[in-house]
PQR file with spaces between the fields and no chain letter, atoms N, CA, C, O and H, PARSE charges and radii, in Angstrom:
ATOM       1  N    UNK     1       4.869   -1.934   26.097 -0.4000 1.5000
ATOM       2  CA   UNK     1       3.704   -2.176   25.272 -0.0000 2.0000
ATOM       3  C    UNK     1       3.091   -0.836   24.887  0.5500 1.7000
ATOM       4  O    UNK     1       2.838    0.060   25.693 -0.5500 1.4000
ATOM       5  N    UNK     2       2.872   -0.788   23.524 -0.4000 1.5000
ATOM       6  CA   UNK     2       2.376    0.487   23.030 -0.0000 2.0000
ATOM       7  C    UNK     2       0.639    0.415   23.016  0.5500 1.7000
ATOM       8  O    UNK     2       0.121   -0.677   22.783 -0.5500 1.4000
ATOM       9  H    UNK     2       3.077   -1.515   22.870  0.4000 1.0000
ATOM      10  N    UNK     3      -0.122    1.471   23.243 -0.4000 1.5000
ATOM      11  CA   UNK     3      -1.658    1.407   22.987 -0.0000 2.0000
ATOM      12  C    UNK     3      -2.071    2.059   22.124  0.5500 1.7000
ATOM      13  O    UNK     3      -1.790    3.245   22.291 -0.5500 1.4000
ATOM      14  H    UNK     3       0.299    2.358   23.433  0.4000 1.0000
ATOM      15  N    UNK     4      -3.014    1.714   20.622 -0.4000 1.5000
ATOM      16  CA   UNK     4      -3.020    2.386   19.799 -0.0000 2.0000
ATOM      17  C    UNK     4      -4.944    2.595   20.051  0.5500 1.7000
ATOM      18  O    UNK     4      -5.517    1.971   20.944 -0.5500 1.4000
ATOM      19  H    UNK     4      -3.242    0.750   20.487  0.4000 1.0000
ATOM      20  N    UNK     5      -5.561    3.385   19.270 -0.4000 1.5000
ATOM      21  CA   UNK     5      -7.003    3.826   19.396 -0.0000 2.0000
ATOM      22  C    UNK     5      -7.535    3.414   18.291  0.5500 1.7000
ATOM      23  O    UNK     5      -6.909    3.743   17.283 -0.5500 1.4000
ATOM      24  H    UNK     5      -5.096    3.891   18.544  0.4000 1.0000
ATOM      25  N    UNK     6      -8.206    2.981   18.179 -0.4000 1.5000
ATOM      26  CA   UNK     6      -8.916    2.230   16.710 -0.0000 2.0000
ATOM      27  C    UNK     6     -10.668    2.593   16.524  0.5500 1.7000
ATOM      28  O    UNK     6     -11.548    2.293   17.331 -0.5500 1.4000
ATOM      29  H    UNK     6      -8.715    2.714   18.998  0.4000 1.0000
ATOM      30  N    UNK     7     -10.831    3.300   15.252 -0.4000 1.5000
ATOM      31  CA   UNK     7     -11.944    3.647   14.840 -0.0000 2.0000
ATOM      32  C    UNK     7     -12.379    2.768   14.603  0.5500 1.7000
ATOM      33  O    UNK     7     -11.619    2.056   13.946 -0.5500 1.4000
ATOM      34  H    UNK     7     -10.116    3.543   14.597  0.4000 1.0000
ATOM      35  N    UNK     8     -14.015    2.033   14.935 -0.4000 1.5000
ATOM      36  CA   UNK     8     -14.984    0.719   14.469 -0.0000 2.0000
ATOM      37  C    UNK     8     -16.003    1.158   13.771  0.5500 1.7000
ATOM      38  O    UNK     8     -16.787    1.922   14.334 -0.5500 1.4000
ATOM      39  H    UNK     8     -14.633    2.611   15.469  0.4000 1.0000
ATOM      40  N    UNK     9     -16.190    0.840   12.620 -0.4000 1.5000
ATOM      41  CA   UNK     9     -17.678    0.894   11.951 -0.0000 2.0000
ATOM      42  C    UNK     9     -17.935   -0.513   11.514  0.5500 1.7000
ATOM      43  O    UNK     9     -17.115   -1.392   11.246 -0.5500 1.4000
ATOM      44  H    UNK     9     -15.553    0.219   12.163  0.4000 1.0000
ATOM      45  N    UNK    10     -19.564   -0.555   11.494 -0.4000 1.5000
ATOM      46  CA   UNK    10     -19.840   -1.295   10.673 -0.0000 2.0000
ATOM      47  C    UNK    10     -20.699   -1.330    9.462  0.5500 1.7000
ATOM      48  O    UNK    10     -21.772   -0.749    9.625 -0.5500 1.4000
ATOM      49  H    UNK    10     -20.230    0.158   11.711  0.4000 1.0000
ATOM      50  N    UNK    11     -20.471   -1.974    8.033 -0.4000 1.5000
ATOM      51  CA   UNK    11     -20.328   -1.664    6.642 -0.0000 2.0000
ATOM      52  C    UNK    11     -21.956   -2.898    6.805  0.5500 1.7000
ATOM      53  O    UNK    11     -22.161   -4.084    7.066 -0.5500 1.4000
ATOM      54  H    UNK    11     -19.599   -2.446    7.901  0.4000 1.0000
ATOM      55  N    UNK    12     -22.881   -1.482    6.404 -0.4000 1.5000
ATOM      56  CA   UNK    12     -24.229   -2.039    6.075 -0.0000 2.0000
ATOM      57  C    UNK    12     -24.456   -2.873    5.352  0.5500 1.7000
ATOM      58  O    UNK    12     -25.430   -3.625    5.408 -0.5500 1.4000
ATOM      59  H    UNK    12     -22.714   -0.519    6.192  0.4000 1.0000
ATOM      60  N    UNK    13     -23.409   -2.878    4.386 -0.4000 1.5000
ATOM      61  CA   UNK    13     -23.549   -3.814    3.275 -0.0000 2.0000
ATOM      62  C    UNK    13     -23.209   -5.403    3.029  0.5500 1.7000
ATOM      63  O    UNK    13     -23.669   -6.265    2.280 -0.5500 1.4000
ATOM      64  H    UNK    13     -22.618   -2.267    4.340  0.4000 1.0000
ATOM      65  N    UNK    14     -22.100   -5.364    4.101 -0.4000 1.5000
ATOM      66  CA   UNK    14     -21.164   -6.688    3.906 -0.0000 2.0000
ATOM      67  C    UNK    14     -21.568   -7.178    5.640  0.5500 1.7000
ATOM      68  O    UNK    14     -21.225   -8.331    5.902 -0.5500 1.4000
ATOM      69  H    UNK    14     -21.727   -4.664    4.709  0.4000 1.0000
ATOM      70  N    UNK    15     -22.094   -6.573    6.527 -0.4000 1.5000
ATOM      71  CA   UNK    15     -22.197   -6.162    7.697 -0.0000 2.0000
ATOM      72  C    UNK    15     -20.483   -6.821    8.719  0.5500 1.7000
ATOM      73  O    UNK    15     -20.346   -7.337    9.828 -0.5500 1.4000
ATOM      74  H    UNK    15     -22.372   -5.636    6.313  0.4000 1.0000
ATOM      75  N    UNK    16     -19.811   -6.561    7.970 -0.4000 1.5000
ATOM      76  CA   UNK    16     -18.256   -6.938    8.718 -0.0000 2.0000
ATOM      77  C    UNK    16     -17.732   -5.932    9.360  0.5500 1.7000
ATOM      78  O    UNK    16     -17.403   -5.119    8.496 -0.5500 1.4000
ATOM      79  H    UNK    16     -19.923   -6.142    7.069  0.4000 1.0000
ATOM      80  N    UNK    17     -17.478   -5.543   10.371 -0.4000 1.5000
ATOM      81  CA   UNK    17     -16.515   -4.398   11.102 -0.0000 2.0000
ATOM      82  C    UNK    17     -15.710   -4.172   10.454  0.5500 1.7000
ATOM      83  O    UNK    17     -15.099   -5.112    9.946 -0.5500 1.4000
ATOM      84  H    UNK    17     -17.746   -6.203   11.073  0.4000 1.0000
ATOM      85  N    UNK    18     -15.253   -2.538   10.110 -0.4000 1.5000
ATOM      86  CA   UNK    18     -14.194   -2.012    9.745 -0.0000 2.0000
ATOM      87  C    UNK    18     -13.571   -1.038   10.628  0.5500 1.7000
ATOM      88  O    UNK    18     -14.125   -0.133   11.252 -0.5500 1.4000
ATOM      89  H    UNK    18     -15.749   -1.775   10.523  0.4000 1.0000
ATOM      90  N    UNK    19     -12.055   -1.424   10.584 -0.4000 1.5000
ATOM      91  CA   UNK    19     -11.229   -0.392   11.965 -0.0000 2.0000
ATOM      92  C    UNK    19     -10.054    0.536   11.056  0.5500 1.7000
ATOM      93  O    UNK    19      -9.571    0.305    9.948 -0.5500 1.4000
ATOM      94  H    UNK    19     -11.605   -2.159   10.077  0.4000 1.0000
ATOM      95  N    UNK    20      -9.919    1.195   11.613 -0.4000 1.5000
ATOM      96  CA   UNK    20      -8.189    2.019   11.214 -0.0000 2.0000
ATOM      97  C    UNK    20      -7.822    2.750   12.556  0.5500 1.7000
ATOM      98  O    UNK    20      -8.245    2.947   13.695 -0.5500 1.4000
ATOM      99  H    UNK    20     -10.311    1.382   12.514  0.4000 1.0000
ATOM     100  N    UNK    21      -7.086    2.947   11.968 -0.4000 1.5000
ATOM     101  CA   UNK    21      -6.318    3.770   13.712 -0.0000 2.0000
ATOM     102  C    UNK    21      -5.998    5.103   13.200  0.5500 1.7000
ATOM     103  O    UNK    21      -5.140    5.146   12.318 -0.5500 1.4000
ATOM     104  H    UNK    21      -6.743    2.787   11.042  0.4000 1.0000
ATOM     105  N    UNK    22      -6.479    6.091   13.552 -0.4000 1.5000
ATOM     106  CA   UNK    22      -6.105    7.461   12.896 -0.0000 2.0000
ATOM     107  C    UNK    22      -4.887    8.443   12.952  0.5500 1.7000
ATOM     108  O    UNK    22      -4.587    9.134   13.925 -0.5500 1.4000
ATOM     109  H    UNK    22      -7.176    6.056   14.268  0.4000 1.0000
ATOM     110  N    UNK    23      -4.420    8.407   12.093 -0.4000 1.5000
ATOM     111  CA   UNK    23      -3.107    8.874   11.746 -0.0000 2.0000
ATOM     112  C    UNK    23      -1.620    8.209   11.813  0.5500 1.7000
ATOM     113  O    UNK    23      -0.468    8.642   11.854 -0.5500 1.4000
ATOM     114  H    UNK    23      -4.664    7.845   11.302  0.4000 1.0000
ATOM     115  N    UNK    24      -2.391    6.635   11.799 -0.4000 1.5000
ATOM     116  CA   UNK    24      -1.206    5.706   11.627 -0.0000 2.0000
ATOM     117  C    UNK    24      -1.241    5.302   10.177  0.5500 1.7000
ATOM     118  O    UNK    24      -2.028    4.360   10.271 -0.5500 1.4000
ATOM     119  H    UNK    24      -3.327    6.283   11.766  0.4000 1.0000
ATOM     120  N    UNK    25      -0.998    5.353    9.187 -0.4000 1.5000
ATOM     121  CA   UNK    25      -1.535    4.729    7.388 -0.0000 2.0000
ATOM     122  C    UNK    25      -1.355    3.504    7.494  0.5500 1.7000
ATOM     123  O    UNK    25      -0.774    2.871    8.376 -0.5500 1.4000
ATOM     124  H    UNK    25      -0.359    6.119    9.111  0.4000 1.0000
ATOM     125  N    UNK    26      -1.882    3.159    6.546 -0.4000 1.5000
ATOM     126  CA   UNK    26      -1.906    1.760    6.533 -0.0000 2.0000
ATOM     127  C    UNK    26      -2.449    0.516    7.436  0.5500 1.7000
ATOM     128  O    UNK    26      -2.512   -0.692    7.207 -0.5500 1.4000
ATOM     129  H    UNK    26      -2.354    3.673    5.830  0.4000 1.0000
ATOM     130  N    UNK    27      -2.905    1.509    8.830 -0.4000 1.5000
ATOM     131  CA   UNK    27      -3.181    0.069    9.491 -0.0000 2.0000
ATOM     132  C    UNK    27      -5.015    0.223    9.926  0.5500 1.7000
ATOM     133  O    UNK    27      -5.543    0.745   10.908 -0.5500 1.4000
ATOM     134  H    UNK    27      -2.854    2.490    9.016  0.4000 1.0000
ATOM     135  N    UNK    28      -5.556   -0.401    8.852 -0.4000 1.5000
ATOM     136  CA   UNK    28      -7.142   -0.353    8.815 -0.0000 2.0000
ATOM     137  C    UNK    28      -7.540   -2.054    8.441  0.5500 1.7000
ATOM     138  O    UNK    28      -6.712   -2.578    7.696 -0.5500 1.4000
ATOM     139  H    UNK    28      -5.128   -0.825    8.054  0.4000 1.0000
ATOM     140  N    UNK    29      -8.443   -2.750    8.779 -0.4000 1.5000
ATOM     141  CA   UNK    29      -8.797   -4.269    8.015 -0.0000 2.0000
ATOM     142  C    UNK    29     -10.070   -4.507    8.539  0.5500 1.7000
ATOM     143  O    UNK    29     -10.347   -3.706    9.433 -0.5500 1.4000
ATOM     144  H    UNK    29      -9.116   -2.325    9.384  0.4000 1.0000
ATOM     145  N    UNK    30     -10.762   -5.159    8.346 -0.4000 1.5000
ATOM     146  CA   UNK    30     -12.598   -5.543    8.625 -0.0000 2.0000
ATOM     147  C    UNK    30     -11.999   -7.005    9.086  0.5500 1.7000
ATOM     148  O    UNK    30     -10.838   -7.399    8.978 -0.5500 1.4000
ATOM     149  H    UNK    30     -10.537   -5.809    7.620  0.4000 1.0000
ATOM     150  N    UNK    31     -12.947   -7.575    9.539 -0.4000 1.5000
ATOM     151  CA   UNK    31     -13.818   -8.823   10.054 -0.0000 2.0000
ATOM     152  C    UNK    31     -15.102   -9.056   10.334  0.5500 1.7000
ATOM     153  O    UNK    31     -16.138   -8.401   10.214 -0.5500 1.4000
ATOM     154  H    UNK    31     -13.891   -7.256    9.627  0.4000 1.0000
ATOM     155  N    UNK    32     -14.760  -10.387   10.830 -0.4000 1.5000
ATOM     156  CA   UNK    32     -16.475  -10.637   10.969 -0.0000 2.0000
ATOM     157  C    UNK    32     -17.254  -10.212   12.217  0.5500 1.7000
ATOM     158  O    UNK    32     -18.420   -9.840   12.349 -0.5500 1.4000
ATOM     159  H    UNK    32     -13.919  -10.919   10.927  0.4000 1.0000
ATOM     160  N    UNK    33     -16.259  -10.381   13.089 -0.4000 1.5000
ATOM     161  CA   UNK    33     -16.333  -10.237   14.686 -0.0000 2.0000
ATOM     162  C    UNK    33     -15.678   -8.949   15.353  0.5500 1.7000
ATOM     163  O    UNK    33     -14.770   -8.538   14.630 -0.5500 1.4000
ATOM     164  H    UNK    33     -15.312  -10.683   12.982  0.4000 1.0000
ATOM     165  N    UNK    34     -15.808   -8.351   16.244 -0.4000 1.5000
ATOM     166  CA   UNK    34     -15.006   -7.534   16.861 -0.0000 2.0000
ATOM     167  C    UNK    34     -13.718   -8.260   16.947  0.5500 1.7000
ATOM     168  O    UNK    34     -12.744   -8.020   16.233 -0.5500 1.4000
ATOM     169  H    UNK    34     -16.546   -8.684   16.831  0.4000 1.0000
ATOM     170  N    UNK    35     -13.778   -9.116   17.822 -0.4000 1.5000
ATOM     171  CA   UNK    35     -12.674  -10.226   18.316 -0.0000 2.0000
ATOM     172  C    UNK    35     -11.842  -10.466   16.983  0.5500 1.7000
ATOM     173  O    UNK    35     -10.627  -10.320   17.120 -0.5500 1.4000
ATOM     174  H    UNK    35     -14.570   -9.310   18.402  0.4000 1.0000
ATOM     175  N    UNK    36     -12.216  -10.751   15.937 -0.4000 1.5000
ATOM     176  CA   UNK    36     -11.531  -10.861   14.664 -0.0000 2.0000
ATOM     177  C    UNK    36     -11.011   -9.624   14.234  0.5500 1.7000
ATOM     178  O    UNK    36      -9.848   -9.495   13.850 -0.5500 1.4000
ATOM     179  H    UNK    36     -13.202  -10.870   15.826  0.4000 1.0000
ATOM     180  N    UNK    37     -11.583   -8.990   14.269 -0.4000 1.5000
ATOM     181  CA   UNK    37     -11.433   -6.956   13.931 -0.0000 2.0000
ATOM     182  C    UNK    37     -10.055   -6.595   14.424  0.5500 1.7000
ATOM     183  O    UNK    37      -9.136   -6.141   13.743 -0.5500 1.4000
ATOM     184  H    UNK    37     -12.527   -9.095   14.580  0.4000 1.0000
ATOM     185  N    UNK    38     -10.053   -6.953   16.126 -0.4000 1.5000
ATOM     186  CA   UNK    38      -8.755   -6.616   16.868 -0.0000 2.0000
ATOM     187  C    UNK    38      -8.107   -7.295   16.750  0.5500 1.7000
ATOM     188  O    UNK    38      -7.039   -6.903   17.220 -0.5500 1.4000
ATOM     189  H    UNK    38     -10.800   -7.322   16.680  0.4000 1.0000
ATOM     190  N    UNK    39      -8.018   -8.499   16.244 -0.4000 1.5000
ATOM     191  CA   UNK    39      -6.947   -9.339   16.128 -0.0000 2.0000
ATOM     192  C    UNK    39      -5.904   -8.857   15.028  0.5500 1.7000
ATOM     193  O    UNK    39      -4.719   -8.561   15.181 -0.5500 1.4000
ATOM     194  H    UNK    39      -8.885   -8.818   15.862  0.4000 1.0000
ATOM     195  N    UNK    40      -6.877   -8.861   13.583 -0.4000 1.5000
ATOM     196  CA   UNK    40      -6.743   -8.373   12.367 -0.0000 2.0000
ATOM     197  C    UNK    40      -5.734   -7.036   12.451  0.5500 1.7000
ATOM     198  O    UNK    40      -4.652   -6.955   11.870 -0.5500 1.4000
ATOM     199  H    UNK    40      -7.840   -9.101   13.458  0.4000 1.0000
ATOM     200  N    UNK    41      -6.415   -5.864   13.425 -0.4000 1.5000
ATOM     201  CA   UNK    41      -5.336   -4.933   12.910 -0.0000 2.0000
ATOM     202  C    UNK    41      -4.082   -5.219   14.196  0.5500 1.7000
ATOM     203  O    UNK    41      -2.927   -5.275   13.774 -0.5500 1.4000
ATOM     204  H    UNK    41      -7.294   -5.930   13.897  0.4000 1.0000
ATOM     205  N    UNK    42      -4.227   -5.340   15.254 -0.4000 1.5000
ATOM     206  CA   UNK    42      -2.889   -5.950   15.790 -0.0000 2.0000
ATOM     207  C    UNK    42      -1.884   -6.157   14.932  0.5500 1.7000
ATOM     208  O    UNK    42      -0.798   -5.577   14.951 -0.5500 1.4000
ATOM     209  H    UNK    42      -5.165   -5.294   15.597  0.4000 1.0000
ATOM     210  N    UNK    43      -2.256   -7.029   14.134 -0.4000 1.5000
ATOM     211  CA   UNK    43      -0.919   -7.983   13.197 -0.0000 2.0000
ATOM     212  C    UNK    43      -0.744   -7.073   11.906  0.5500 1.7000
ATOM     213  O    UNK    43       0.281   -7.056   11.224 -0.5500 1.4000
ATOM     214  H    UNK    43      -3.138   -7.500   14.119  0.4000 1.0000
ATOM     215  N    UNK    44      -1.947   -6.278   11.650 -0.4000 1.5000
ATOM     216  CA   UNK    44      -1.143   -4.960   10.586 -0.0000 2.0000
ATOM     217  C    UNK    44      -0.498   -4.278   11.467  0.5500 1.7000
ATOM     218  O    UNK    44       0.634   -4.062   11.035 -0.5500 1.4000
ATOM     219  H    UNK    44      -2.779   -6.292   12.204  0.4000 1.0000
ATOM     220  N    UNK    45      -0.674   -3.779   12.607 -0.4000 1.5000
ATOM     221  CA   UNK    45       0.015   -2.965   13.830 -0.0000 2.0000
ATOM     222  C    UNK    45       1.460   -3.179   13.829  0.5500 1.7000
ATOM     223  O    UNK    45       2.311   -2.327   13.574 -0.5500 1.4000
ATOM     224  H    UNK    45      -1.594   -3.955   12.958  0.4000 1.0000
ATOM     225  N    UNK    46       1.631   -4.276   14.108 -0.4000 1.5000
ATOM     226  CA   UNK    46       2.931   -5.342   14.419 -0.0000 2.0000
ATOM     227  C    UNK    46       3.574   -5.271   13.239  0.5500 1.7000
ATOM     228  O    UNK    46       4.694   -4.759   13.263 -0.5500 1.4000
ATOM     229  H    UNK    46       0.939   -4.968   14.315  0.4000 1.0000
ATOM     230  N    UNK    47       3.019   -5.772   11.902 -0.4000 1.5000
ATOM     231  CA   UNK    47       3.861   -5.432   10.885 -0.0000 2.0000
ATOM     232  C    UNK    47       4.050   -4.110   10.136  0.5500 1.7000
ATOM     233  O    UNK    47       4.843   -4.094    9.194 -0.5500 1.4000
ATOM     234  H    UNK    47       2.110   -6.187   11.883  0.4000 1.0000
ATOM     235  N    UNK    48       3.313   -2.881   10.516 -0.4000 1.5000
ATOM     236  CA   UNK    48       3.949   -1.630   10.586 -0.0000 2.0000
ATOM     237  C    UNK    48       4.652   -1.228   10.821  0.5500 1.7000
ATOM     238  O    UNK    48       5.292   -0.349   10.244 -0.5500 1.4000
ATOM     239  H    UNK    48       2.669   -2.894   11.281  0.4000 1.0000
ATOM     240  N    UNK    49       4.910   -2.075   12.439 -0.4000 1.5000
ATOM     241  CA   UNK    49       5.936   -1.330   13.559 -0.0000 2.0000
ATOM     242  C    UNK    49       7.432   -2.122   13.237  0.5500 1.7000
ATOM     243  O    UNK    49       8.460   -1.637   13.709 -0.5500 1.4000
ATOM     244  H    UNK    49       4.391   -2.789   12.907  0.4000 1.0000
ATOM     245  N    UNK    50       7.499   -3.732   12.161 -0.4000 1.5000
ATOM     246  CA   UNK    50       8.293   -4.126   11.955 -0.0000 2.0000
ATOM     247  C    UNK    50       9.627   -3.000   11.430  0.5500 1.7000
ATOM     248  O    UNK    50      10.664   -3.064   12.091 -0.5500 1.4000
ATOM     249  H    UNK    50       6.664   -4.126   11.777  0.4000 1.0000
ATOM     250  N    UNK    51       9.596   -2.446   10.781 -0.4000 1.5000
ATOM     251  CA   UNK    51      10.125   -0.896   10.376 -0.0000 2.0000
ATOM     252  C    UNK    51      10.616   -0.126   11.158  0.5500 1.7000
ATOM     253  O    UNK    51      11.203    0.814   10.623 -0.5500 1.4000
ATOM     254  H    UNK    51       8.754   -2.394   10.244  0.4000 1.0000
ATOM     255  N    UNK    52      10.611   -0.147   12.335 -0.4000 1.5000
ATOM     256  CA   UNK    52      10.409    0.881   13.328 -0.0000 2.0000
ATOM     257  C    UNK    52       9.136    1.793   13.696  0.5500 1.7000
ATOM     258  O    UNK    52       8.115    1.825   13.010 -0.5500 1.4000
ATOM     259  H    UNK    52      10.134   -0.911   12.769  0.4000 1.0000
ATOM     260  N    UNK    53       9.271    2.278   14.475 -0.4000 1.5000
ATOM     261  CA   UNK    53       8.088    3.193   15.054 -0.0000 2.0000
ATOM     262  C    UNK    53       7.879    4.028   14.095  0.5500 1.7000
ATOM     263  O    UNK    53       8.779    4.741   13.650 -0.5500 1.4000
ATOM     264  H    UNK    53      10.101    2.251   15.033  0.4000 1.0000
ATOM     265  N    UNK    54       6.606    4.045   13.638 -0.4000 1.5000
ATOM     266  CA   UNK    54       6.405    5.388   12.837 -0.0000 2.0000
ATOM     267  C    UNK    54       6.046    6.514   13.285  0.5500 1.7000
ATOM     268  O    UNK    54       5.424    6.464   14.346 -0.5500 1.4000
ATOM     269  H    UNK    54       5.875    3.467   13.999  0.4000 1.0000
ATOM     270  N    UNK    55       6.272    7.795   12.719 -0.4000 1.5000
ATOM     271  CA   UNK    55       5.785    8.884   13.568 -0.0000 2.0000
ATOM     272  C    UNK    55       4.185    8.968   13.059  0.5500 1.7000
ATOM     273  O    UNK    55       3.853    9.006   11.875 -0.5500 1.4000
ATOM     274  H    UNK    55       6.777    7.835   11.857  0.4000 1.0000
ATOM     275  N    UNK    56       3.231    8.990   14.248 -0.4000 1.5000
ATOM     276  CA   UNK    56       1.701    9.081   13.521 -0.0000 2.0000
ATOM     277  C    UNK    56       1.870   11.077   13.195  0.5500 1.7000
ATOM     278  O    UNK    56       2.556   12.023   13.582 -0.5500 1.4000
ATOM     279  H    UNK    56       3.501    8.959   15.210  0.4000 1.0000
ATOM     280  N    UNK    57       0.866   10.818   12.358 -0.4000 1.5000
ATOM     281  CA   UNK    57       0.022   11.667   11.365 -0.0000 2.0000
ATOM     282  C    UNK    57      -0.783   12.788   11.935  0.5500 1.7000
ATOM     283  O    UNK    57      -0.856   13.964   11.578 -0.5500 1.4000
ATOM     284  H    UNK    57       0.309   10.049   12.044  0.4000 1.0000
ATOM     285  N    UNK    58      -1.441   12.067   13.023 -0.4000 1.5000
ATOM     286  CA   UNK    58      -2.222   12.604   13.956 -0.0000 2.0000
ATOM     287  C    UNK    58      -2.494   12.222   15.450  0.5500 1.7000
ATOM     288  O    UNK    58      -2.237   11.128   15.951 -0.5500 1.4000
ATOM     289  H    UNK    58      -1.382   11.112   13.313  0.4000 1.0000
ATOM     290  N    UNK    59      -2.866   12.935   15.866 -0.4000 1.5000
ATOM     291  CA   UNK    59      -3.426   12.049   17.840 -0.0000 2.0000
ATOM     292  C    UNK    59      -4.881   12.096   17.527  0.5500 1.7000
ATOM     293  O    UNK    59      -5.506   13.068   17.102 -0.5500 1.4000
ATOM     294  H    UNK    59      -3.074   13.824   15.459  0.4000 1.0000
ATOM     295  N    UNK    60      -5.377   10.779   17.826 -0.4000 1.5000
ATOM     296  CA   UNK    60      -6.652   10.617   18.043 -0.0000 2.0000
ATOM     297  C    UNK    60      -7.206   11.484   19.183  0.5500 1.7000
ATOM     298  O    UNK    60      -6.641   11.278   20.258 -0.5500 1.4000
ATOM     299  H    UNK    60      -4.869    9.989   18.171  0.4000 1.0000
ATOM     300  N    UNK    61      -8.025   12.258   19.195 -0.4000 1.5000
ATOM     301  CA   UNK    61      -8.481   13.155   20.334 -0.0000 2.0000
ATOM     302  C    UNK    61      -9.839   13.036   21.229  0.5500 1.7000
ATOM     303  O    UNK    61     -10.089   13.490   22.346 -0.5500 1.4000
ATOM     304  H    UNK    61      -8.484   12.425   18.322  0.4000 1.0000
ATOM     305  N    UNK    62     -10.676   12.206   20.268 -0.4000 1.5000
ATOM     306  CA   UNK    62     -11.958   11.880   20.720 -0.0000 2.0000
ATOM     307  C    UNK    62     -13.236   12.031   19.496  0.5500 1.7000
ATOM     308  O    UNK    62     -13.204   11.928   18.269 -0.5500 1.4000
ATOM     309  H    UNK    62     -10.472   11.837   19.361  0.4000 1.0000
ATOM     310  N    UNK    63     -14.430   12.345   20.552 -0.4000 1.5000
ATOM     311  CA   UNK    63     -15.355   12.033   19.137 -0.0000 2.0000
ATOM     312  C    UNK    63     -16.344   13.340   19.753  0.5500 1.7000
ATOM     313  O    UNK    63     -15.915   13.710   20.846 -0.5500 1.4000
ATOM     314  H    UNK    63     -14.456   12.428   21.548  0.4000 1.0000
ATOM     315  N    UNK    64     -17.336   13.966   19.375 -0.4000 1.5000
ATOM     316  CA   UNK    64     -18.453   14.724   19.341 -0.0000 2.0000
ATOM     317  C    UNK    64     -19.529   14.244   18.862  0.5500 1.7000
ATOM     318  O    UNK    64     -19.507   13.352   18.015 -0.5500 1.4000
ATOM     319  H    UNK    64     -17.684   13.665   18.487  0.4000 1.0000
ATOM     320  N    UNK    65     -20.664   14.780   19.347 -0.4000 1.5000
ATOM     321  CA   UNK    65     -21.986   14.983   18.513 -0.0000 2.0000
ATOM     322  C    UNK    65     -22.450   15.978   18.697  0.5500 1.7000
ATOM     323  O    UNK    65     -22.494   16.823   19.591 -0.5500 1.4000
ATOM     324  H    UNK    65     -20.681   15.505   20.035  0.4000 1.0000
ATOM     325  N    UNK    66     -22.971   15.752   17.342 -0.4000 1.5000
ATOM     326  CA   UNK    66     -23.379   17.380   16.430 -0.0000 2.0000
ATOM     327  C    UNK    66     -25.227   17.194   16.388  0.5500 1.7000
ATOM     328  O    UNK    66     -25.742   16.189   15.898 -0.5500 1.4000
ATOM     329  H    UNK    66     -22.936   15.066   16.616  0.4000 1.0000
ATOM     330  N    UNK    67     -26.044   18.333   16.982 -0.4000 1.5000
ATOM     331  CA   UNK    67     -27.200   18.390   16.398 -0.0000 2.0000
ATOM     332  C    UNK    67     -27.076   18.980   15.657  0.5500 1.7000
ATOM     333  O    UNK    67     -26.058   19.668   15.586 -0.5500 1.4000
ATOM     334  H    UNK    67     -25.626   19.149   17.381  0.4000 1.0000
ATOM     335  N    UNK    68     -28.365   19.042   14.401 -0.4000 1.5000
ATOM     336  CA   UNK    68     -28.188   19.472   13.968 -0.0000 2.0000
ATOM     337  C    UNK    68     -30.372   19.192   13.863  0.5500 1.7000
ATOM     338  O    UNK    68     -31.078   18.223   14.140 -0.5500 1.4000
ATOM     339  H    UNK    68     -29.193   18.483   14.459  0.4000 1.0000
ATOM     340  N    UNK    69     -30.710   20.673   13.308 -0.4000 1.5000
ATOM     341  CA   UNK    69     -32.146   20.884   13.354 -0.0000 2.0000
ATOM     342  C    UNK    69     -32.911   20.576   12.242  0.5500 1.7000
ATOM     343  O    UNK    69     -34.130   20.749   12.264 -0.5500 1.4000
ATOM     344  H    UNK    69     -30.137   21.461   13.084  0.4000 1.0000
């Protein structure tokens, strides 16, 4: 079983979660729910990986915060 890292925002506008996984393309999708969110990109996940493994783009490394004055 592979573990992938998935970026969550949520879109002020539509207020639906949006995910992607960074430096995999293609595999980003919204919902309504978290629970829907992860489901959602799973099955883009899965049908990415239908292809074979792709080589990612990037390694997710983490996150920071920045002050700023």
């Amino acid at each position: 079983m592979k573990v992938y890292t998935a970026v969550v925002e949520r879109c002020p506008d539509t207020g639906l979660y949006v995910g992607y996984v960074p430096g995999l393309p293609g595999a980003h999708s919204q919902g309504k729910t978290l629970d829907e969110l992860r489901e959602n990109l799973r099955e883009v996940i899965e049908m990415l990986l239908e292809d074979g493994e792709p080589g990612l783009e990037s390694e997710f490394v983490g996150i920071q915060t920045i002050a700023v004055a």
